[in-house]
ROSE-4610 file (N, C-alpha, C; in Angstrom, 1 decimal, always signed):
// ROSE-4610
residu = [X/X/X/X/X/X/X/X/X/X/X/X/X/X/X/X/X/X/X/X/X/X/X/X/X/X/X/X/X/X/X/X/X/X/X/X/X/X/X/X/X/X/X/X/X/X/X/X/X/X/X/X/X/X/X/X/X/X/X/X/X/X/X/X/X/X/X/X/X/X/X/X/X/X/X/X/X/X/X/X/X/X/X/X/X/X/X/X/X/X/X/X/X/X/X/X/X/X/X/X/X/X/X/X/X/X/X/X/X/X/X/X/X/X/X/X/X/X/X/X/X/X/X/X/X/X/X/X/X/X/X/X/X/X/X/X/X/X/X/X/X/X/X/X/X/X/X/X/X/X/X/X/X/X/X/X/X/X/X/X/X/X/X/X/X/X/X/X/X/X/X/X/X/X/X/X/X/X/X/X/X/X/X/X/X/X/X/X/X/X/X/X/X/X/X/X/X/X/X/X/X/X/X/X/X/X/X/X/X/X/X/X/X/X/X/X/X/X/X/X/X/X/X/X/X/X/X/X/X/X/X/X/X/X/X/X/X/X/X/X/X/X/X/X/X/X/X/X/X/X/X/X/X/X/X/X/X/X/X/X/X/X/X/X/X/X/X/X/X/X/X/X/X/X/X/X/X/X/X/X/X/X/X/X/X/X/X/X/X/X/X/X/X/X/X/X/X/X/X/X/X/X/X/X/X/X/X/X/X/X/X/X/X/X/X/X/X/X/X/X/X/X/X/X/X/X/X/X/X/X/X/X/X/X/X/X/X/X/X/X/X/X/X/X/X/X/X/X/X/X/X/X/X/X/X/X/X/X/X/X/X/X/X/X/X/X/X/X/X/X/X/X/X/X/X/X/X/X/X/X/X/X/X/X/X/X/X/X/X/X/X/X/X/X/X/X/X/X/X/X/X/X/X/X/X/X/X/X/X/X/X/X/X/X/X/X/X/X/X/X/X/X/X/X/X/X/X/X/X/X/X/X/X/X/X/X/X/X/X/X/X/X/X/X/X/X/X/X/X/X/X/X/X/X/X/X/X/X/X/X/X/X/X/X/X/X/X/X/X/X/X/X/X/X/X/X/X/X/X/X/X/X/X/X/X/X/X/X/X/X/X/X/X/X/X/X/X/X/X/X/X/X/X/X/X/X/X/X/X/X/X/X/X/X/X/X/X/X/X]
num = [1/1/1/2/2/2/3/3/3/4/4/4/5/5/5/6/6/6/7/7/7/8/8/8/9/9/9/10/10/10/11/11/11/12/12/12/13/13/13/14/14/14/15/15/15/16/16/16/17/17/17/18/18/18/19/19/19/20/20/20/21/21/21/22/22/22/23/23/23/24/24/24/25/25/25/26/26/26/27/27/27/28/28/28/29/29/29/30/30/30/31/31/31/32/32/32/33/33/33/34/34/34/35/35/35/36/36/36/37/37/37/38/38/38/39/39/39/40/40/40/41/41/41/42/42/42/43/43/43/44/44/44/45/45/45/46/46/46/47/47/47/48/48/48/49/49/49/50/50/50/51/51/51/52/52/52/53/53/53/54/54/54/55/55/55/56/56/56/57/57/57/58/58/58/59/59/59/60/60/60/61/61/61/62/62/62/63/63/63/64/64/64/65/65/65/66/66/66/67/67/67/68/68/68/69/69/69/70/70/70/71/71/71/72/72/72/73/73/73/74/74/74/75/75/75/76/76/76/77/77/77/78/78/78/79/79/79/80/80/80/81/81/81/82/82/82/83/83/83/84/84/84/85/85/85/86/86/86/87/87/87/88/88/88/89/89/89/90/90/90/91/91/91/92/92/92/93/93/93/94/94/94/95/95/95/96/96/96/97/97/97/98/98/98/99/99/99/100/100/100/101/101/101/102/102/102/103/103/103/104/104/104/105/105/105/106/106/106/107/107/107/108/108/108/109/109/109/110/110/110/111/111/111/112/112/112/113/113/113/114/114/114/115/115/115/116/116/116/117/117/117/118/118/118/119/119/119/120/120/120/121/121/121/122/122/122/123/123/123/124/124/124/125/125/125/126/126/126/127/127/127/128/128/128/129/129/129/130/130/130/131/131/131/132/132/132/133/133/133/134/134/134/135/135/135/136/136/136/137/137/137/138/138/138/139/139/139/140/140/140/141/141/141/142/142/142/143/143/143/144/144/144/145/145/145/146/146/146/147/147/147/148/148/148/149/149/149/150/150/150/151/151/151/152/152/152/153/153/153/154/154/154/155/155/155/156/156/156/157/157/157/158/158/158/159/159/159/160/160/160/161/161/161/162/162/162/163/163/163/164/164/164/165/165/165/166/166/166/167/167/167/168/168/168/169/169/169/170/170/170/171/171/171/172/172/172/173/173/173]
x = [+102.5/+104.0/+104.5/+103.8/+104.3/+104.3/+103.3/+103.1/+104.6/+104.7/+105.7/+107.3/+107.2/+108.6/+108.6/+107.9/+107.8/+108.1/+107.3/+107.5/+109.4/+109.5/+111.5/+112.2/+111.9/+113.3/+112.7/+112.1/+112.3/+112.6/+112.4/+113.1/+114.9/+115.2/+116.8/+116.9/+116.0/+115.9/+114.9/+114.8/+113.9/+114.0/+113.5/+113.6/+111.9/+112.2/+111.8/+110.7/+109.6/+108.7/+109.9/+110.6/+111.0/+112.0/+112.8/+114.0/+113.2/+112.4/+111.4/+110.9/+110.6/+110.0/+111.3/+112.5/+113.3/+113.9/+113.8/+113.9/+113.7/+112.5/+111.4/+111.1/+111.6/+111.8/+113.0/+113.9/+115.4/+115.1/+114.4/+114.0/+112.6/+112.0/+110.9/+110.9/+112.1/+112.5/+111.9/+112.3/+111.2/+110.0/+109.6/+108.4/+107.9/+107.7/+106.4/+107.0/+107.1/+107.0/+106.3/+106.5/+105.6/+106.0/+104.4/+104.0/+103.2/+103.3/+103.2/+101.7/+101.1/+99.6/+99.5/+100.1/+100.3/+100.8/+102.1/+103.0/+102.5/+101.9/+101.6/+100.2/+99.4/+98.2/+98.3/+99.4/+99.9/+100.6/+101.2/+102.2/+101.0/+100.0/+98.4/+98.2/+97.7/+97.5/+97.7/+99.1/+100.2/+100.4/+100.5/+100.7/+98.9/+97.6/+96.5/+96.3/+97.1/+97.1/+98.2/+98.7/+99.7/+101.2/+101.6/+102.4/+103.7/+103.7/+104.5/+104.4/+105.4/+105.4/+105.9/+105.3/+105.4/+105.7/+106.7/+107.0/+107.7/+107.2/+107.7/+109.5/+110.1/+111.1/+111.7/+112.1/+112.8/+113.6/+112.9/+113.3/+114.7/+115.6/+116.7/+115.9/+114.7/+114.4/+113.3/+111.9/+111.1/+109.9/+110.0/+109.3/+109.8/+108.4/+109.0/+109.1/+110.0/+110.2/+109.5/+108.8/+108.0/+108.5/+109.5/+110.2/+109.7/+109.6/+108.8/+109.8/+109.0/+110.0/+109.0/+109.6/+108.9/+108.6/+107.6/+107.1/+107.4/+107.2/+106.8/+106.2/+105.0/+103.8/+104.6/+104.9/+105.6/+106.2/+107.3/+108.3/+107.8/+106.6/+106.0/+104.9/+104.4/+103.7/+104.5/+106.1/+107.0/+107.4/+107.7/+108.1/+107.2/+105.6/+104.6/+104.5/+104.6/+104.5/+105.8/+106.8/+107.9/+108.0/+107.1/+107.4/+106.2/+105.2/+103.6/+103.6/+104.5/+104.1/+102.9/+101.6/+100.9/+101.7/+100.6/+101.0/+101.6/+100.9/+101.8/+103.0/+102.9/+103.9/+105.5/+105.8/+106.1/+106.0/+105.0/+105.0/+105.3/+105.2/+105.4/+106.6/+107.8/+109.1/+109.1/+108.4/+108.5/+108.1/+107.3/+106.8/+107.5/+107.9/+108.9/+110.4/+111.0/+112.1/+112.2/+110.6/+110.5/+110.4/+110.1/+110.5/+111.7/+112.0/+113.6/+114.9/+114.2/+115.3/+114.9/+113.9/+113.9/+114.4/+114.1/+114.2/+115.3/+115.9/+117.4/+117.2/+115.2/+115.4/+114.8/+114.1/+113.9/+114.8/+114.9/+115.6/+116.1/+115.1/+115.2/+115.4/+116.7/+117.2/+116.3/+115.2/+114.3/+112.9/+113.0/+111.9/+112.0/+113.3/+113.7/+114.2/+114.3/+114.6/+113.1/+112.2/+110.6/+110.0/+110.7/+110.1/+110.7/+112.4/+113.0/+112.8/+112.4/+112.1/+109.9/+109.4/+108.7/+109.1/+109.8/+109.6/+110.5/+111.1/+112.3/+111.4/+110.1/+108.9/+108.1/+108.2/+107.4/+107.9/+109.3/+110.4/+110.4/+110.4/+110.9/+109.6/+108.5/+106.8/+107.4/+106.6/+106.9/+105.9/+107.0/+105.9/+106.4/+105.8/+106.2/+105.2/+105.2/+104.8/+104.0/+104.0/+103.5/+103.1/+102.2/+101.9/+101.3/+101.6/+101.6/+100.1/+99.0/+97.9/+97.9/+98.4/+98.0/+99.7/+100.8/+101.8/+102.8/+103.3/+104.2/+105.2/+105.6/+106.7/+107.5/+108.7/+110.1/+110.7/+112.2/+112.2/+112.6/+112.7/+113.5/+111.8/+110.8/+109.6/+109.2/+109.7/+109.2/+110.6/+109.7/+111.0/+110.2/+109.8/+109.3/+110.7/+111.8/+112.9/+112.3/+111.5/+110.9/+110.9/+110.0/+109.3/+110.6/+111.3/+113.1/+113.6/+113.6/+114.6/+114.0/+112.7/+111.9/+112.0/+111.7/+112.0/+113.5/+114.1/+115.6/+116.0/+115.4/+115.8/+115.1/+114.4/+113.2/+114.1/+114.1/+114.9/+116.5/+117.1/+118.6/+118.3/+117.2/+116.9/+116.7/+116.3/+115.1/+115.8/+117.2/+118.5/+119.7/+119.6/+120.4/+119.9/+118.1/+118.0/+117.6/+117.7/+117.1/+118.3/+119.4/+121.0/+120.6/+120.8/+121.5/+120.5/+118.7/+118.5/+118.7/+119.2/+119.4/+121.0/+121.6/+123.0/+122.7/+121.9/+121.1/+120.3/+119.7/+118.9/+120.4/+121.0/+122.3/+123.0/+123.2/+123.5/+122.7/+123.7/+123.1/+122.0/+121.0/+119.7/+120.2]
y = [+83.5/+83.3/+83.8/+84.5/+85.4/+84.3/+83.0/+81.7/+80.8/+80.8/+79.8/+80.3/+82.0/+83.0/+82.3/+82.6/+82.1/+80.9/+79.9/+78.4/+78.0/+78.7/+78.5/+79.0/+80.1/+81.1/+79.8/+80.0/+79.1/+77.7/+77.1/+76.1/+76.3/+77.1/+77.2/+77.4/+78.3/+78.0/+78.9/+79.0/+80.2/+81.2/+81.6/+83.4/+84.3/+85.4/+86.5/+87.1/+87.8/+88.4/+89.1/+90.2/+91.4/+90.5/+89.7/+89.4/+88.4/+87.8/+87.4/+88.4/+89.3/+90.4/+91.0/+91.1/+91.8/+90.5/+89.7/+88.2/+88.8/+88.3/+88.3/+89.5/+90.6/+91.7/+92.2/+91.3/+91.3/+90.6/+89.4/+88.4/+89.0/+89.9/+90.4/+91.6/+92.4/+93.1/+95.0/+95.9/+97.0/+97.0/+96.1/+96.2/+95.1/+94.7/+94.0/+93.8/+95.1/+95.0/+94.3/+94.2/+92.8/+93.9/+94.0/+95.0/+93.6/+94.9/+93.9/+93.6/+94.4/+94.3/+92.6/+92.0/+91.1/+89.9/+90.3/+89.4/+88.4/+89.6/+88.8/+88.0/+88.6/+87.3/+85.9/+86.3/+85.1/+84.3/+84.8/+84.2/+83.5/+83.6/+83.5/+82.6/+82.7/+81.7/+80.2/+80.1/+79.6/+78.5/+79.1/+79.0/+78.2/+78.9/+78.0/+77.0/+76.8/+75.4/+74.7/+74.6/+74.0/+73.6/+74.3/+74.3/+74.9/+75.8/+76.9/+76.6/+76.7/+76.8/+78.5/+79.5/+80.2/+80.3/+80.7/+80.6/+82.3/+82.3/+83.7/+84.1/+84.7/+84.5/+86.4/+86.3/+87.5/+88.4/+89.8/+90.7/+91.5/+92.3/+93.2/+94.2/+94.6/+95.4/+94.8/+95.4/+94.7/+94.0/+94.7/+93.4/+92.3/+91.5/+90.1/+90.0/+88.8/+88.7/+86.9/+87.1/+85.6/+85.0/+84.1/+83.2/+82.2/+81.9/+81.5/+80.4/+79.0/+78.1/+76.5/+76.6/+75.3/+73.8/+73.4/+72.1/+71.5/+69.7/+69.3/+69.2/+69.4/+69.3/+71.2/+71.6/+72.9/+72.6/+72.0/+71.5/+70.3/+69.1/+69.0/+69.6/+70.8/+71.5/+72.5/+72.9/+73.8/+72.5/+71.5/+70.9/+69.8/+70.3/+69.5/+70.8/+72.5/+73.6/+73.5/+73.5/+72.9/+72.0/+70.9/+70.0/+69.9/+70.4/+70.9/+72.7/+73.2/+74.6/+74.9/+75.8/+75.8/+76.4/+76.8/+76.9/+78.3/+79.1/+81.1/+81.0/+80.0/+79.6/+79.8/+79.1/+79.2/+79.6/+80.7/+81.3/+82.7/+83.2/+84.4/+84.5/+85.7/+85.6/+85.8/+86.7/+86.6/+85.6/+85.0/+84.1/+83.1/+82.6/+81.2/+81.5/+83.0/+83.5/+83.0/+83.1/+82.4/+81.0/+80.2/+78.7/+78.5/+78.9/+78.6/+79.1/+80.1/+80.1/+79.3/+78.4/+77.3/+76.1/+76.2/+75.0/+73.8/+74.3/+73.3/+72.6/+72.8/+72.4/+70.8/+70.9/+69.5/+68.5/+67.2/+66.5/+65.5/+65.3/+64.1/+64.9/+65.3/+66.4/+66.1/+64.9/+64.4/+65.7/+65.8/+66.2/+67.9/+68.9/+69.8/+70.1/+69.3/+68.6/+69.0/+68.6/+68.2/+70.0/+70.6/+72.0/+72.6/+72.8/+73.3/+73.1/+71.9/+71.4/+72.4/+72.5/+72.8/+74.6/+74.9/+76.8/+76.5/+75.8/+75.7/+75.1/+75.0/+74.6/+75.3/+76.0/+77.4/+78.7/+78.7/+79.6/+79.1/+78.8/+77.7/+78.1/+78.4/+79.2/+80.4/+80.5/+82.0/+82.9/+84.4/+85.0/+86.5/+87.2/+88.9/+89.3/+90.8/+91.7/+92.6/+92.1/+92.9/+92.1/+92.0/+91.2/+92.4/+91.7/+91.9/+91.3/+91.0/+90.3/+89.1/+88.0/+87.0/+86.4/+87.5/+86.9/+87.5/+87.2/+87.9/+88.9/+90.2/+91.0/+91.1/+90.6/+90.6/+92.2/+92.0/+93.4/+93.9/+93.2/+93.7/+94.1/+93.8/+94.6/+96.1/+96.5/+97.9/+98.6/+99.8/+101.0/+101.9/+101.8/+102.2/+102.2/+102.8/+102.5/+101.7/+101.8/+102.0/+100.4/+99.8/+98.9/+97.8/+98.3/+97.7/+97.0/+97.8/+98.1/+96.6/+97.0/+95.5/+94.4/+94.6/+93.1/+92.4/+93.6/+93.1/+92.6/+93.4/+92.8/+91.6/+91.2/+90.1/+88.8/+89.2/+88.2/+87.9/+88.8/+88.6/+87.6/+87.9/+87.3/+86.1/+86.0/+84.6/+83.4/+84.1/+83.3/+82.6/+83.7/+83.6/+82.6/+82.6/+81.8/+80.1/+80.2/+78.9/+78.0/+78.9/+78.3/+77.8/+78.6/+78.1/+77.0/+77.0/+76.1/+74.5/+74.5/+73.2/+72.7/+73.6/+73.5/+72.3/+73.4/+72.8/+71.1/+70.7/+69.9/+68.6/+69.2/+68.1/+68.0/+68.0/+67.5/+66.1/+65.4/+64.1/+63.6/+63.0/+63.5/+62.3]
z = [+61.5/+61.6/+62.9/+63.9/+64.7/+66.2/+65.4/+66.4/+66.3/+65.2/+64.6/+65.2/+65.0/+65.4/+67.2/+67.7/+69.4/+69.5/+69.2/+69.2/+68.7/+67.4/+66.8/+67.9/+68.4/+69.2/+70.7/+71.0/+72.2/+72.4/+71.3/+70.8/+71.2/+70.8/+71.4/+72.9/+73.9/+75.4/+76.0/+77.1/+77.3/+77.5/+77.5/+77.5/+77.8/+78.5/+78.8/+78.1/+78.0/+76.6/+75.6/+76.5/+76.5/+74.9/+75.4/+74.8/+73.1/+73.7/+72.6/+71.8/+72.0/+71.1/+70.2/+71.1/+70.1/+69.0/+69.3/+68.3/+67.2/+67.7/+66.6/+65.8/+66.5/+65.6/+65.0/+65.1/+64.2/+63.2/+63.2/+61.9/+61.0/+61.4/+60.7/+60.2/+60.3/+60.1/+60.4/+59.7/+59.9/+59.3/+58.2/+57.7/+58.4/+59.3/+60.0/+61.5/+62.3/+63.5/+64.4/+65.7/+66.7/+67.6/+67.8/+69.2/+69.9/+71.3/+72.8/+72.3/+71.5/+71.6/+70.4/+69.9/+69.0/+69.4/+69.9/+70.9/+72.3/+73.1/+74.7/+74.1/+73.1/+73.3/+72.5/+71.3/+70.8/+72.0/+73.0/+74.0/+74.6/+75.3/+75.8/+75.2/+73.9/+73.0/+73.2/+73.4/+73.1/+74.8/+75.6/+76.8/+77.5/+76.9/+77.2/+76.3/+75.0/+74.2/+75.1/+75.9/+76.4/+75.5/+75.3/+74.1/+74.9/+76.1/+76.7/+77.7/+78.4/+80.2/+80.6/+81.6/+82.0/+83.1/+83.7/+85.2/+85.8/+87.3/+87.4/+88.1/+87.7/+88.8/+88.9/+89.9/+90.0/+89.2/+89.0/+88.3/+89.2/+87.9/+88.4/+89.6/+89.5/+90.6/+91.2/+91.8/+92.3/+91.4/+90.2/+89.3/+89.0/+88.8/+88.5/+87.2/+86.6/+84.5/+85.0/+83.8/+83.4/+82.3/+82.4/+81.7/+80.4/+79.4/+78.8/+78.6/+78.3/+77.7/+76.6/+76.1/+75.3/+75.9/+75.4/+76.6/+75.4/+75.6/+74.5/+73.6/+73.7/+73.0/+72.3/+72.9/+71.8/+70.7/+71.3/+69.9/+69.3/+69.7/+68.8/+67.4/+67.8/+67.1/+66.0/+66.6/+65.9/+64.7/+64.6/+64.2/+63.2/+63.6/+62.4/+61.3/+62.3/+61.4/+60.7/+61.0/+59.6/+58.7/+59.0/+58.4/+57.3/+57.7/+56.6/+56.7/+56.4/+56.1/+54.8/+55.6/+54.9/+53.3/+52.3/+50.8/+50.5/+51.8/+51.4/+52.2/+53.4/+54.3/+53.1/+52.0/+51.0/+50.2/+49.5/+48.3/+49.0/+50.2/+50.7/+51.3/+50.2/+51.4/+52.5/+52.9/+54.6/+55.3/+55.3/+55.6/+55.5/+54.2/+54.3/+55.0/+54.7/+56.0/+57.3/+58.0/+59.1/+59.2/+58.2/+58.1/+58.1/+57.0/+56.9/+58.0/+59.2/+60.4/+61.4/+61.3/+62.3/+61.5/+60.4/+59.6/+60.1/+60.7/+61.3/+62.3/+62.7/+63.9/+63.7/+62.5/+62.2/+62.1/+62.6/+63.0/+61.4/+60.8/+59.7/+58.1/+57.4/+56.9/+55.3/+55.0/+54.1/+54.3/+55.6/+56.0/+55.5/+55.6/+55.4/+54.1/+53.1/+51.9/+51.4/+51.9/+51.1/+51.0/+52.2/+52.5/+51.0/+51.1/+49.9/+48.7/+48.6/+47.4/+47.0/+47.7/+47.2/+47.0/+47.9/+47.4/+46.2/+46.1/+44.4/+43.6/+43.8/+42.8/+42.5/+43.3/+43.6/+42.7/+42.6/+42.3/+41.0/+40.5/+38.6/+38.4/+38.9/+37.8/+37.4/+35.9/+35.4/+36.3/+36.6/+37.7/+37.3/+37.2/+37.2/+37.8/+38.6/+38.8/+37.7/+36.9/+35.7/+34.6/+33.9/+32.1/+31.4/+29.9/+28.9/+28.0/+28.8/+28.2/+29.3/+28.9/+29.4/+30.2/+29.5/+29.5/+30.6/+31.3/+32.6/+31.5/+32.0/+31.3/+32.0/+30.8/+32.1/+32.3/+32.6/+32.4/+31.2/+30.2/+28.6/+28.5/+28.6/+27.7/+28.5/+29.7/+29.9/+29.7/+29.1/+29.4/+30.7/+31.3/+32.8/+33.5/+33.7/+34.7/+36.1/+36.5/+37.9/+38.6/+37.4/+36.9/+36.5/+35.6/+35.3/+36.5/+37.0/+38.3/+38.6/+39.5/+40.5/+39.8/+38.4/+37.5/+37.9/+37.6/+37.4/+38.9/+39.9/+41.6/+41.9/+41.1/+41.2/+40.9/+39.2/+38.3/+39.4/+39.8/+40.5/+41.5/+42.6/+43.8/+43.5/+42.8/+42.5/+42.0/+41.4/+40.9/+41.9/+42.6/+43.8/+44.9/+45.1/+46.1/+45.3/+44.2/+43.5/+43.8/+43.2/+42.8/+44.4/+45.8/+47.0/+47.4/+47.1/+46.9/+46.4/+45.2/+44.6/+44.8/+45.6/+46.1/+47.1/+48.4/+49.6/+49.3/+48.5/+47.7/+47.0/+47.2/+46.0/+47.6/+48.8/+50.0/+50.2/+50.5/+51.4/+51.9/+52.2/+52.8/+54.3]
């Protein structure tokens, strides 16, 4: 994902590591930080697939800032990874978070349509954190408060993004 975060934000223009790191760390939030030690070899990565142009230009003082920017062959590859997001790509919130803030970048709104439509397929399976034998328990079967609580924040979330889903899904294509 941390390929896909680089390839989206630069898609809007280019930018700096420095400024890229804190991106990508506003969208990933505190629980999955991006250190330089993760960041600059995915950027490497990224830049010997030819996917990235790096260029050097003059820093505020006597260092230089190395400019990062998307080639073609970039935003072609940002744009097959949106358009085929692997299967956790979508069953993992964080993970599909980062699809869904490039998501706009795809051009053909069928194509962005096909992505939603499967996490709202994904989202409609019976699923708990917990069963009863064979059977998921919602939150009416534990008296566990703890346990309540995550059901009930499960069950809320999972309502809220289905609804804005099939909102999204009932648009025009």
């Amino acid at each position: 994902m941390l390929e896909l975060a680089i390839l989206g934000f630069l898609a809007d223009g280019p930018l700096h590591g420095y400024q890229l790191r804190r991106l990508i760390a506003h969208l990933s939030g505190h629980s999955r930080p991006v250190s330089d030690g993760s960041l600059y070899p995915a950027i490497n990565r990224l830049v010997n697939a030819g996917l990235l142009d790096r260029h050097t230009e003059p820093g505020a003082s006597a260092a230089q800032r190395h400019t990062l920017s998307l080639k073609s062959a970039g935003r072609a590859e940002l744009l097959r990874r949106l358009r085929e997001p692997d299967q956790p790509d979508i069953t993992d919130g964080a993970r599909y978070f980062t699809i869904l803030a490039f998501l706009s970048h795809l051009p053909d709104i069928a194509d962005q349509h096909a992505v939603l439509r499967r996490r709202l397929e994904f989202l409609e399976q019976p699923a708990s954190f917990f069963h009863d034998g064979n059977r998921p328990m919602s939150a009416e079967d534990t008296t566990d408060p703890y346990r309540r609580g995550m059901l009930l924040i499960a069950r809320a979330t999972s309502h809220a993004e289905r609804s804005w889903l099939r909102e999204q899904l009932a648009q025009p294509a």
